[in-house]
Backbone as JSON Lines, residues from 0, in Angstrom:
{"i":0,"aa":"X","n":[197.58,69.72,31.89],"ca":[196.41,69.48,32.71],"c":[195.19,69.16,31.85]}
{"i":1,"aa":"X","n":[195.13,69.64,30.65],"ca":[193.83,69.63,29.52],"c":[193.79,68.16,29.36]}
{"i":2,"aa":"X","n":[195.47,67.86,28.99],"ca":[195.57,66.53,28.74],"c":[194.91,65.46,29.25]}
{"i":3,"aa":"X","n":[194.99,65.56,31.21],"ca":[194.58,64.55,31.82],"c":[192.87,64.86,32.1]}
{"i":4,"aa":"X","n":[192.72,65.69,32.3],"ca":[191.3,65.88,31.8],"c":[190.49,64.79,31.06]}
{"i":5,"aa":"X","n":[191.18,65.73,29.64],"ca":[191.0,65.54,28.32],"c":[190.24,63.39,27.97]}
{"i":6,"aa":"X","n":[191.59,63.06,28.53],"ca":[192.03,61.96,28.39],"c":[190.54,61.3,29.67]}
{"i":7,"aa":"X","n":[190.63,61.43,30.85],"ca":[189.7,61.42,31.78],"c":[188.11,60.87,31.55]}
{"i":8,"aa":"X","n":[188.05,62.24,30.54],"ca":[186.42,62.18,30.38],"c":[186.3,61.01,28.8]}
{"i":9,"aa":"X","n":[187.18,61.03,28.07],"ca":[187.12,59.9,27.08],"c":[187.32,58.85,27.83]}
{"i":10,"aa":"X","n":[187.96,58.39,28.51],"ca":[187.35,57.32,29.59],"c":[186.44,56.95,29.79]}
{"i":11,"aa":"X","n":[185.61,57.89,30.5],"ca":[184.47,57.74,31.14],"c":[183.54,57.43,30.26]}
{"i":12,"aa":"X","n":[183.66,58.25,29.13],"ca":[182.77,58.2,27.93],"c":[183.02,56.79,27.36]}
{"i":13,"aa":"X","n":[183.6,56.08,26.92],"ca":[183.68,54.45,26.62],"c":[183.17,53.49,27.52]}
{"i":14,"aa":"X","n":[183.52,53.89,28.85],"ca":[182.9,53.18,29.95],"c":[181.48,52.96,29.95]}
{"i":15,"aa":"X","n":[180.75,54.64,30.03],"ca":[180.09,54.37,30.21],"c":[178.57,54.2,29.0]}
{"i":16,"aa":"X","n":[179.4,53.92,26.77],"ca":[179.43,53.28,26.12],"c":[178.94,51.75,26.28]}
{"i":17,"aa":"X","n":[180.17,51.52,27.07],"ca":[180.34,49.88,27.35],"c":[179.22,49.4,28.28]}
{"i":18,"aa":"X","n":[178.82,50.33,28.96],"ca":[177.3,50.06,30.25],"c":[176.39,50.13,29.3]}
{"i":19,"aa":"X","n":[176.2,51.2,28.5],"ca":[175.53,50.8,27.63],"c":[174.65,49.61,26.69]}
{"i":20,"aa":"X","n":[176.55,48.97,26.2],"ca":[176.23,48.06,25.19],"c":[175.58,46.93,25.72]}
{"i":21,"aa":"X","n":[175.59,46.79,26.83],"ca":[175.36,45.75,27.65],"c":[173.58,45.42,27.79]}
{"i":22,"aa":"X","n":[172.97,46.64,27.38],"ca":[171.78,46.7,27.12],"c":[171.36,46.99,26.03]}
{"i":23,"aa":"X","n":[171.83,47.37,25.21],"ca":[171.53,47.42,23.47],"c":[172.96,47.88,22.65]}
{"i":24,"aa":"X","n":[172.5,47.71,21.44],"ca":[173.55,47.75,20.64],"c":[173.76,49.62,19.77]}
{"i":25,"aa":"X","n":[172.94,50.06,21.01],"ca":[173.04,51.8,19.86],"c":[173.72,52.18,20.99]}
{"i":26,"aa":"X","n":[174.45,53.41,19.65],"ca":[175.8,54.44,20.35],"c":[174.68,55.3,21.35]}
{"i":27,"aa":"X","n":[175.3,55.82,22.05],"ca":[174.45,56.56,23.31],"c":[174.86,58.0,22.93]}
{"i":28,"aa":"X","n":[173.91,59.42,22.71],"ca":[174.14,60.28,22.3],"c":[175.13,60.99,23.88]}
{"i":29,"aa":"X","n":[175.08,60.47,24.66],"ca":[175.68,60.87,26.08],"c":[177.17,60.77,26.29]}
{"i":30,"aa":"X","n":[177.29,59.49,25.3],"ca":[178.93,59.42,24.88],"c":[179.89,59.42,24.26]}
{"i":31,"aa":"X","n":[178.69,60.0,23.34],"ca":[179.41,61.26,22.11],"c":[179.49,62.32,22.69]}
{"i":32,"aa":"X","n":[178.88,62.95,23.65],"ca":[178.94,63.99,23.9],"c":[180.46,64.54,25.0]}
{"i":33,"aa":"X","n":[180.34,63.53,25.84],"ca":[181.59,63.08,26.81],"c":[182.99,63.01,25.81]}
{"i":34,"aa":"X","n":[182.8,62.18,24.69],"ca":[183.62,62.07,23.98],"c":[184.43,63.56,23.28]}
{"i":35,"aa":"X","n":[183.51,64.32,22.88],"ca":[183.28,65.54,21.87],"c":[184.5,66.21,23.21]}
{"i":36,"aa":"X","n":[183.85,66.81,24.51],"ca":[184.49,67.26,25.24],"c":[185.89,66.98,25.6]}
{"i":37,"aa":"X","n":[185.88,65.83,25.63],"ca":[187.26,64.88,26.13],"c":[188.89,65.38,24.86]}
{"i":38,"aa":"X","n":[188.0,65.65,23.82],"ca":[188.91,66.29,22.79],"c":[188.75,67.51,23.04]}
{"i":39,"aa":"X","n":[187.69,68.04,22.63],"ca":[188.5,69.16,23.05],"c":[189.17,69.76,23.65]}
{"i":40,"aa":"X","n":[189.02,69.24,25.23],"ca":[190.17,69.3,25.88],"c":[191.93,69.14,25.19]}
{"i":41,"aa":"X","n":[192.0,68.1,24.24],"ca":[192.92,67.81,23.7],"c":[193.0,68.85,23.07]}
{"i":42,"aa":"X","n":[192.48,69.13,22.58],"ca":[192.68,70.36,21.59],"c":[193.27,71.47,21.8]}
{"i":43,"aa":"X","n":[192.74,71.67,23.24],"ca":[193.5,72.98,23.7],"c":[194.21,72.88,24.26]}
{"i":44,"aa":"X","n":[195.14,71.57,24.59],"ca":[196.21,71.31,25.61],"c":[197.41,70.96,24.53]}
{"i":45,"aa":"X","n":[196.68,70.93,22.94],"ca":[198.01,71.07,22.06],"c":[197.81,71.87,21.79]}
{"i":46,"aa":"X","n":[197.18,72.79,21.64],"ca":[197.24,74.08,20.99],"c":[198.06,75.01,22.18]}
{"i":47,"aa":"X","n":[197.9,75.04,22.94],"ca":[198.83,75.17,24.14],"c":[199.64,75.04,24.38]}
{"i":48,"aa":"X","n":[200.49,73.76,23.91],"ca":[201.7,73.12,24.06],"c":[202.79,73.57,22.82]}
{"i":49,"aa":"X","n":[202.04,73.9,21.82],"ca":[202.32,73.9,20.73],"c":[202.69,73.01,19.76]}
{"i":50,"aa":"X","n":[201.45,72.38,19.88],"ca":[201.31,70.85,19.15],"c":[200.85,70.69,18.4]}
{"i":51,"aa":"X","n":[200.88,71.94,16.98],"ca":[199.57,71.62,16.62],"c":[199.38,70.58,15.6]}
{"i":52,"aa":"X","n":[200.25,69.46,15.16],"ca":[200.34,68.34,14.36],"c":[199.2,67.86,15.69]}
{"i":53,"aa":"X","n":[199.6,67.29,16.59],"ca":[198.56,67.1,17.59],"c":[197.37,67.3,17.55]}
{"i":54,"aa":"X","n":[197.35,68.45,17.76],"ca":[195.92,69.49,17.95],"c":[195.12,68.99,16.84]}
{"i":55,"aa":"X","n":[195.51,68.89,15.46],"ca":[195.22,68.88,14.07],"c":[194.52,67.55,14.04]}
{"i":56,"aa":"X","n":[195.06,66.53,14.65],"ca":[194.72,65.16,14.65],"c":[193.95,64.65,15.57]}
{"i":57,"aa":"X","n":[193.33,65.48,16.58],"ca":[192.73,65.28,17.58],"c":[191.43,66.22,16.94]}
{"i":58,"aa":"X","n":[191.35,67.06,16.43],"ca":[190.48,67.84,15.55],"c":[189.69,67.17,14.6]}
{"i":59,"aa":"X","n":[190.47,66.47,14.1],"ca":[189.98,64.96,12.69],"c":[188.91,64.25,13.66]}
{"i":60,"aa":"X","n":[189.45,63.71,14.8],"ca":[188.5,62.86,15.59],"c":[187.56,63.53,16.3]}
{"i":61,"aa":"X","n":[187.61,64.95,16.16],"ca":[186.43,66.0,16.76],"c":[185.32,65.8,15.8]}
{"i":62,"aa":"X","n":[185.94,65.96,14.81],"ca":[184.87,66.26,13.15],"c":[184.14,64.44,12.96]}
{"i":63,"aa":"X","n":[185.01,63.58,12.87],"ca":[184.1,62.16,13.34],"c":[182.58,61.83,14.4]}
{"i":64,"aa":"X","n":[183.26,62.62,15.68],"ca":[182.28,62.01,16.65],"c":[181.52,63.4,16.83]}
{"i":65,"aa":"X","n":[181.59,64.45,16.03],"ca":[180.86,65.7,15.71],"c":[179.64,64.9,14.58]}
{"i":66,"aa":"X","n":[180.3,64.35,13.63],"ca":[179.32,63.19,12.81],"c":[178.46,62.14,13.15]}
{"i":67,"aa":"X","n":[178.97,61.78,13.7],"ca":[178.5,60.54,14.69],"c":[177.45,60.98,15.38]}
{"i":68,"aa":"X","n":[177.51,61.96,16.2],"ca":[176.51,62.41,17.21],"c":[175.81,63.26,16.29]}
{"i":69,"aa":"X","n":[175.27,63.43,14.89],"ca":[174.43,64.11,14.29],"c":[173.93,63.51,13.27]}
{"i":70,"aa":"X","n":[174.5,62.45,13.21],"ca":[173.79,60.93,12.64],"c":[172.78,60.41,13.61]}
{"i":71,"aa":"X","n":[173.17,60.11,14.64],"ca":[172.33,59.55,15.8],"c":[171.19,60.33,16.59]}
{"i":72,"aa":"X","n":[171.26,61.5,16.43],"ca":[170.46,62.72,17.02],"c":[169.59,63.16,15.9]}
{"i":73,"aa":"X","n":[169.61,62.75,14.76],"ca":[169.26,63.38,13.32],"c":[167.56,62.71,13.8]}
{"i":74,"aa":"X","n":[166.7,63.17,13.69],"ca":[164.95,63.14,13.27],"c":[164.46,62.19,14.66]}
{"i":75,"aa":"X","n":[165.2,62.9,15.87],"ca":[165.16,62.77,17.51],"c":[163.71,63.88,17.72]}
């Protein structure tokens, strides 16, 4: 269930990226944030599953858009 969630809100979060781009060319701190969530969900639906090669690799892309969104938020 984390999964489809999970998966759900990273959706939404590119989508609504892509509405974005359509008006400028900066990352939107709103879909990093969507994003951030959307894993973690993942996170706990392998850690759950007992996935944690999964979990581990979905964690990597936590620590990215954990970067990302503190690059972009940095002297806000």
């Amino acid at each position: 269930m984390f999964t489809s969630i999970g998966l759900v809100l990273i959706s939404l979060g590119w989508f609504y990226q892509l509405f974005k781009l359509k008006r400028g060319k900066a990352i939107s701190p709103v879909f990093v944030i969507i994003y951030i969530i959307g894993v973690i969900l993942l996170i706990a639906d392998g850690i759950q599953s007992n996935l944690i090669e999964l979990a581990g690799l979905n964690a990597l892309s936590l620590a990215a858009a954990l970067a990302v969104f503190l690059t972009i938020t940095k002297g806000k």
